[in-house]
C-alpha positions in Angstrom: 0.0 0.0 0.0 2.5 2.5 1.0 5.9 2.4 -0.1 8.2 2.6 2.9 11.4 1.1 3.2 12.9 -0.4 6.8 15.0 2.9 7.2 12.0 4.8 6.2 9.7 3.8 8.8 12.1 4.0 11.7 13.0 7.5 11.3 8.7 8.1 11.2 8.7 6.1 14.5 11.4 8.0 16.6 10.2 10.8 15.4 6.5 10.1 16.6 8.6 9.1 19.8 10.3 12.3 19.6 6.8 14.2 19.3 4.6 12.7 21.9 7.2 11.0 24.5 7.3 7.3 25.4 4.6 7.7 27.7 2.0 8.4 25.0 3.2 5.8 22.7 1.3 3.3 23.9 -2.3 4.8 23.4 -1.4 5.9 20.5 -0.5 2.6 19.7 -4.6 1.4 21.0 -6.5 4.4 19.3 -4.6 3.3 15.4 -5.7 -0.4 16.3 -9.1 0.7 17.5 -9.7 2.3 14.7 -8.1 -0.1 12.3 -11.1 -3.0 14.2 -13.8 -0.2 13.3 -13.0 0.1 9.3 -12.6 -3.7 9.7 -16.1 -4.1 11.2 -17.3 -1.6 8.5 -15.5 -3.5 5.5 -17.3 -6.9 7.0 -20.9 -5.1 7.4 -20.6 -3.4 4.1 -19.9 -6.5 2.2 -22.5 -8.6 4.6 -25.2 -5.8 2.9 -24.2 -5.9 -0.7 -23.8 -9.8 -0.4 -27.7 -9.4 0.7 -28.6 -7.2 -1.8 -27.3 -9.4 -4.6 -28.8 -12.6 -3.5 -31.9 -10.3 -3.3 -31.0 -9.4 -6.8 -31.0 -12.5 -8.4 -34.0 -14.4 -6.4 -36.2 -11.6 -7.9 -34.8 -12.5 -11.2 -34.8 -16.0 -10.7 -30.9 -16.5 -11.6 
């Protein structure tokens, strides 16, 4: 998806480190996976209501 290298994304990390200390790191850590579980729960629902709507799709046209 993105295109970071090793070197890349340790520079990004200290200087998120650098920005909010080590004692934010960690809930910063839980609001990106919380967040990352919400669009997960949304991808899942999403395709749980178009999977619906194309089986009601094709019973109406007898497929």
């Amino acid at each position: 998806m993105f295109d970071i290298g090793g070197g890349e994304l340790i520079v990004i990390l200290l200087g998120i480190l650098l920005l909010f200390g080590p004692d934010k790191l960690p809930e910063i850590i839980k609001t990106i996976r919380s967040g990352k579980s919400r669009i997960d729960e949304a991808k899942k629902e999403i395709s749980k209501e178009i999977n619906s709507f194309t089986n009601d799709i094709k019973k109406d046209l007898n497929l």
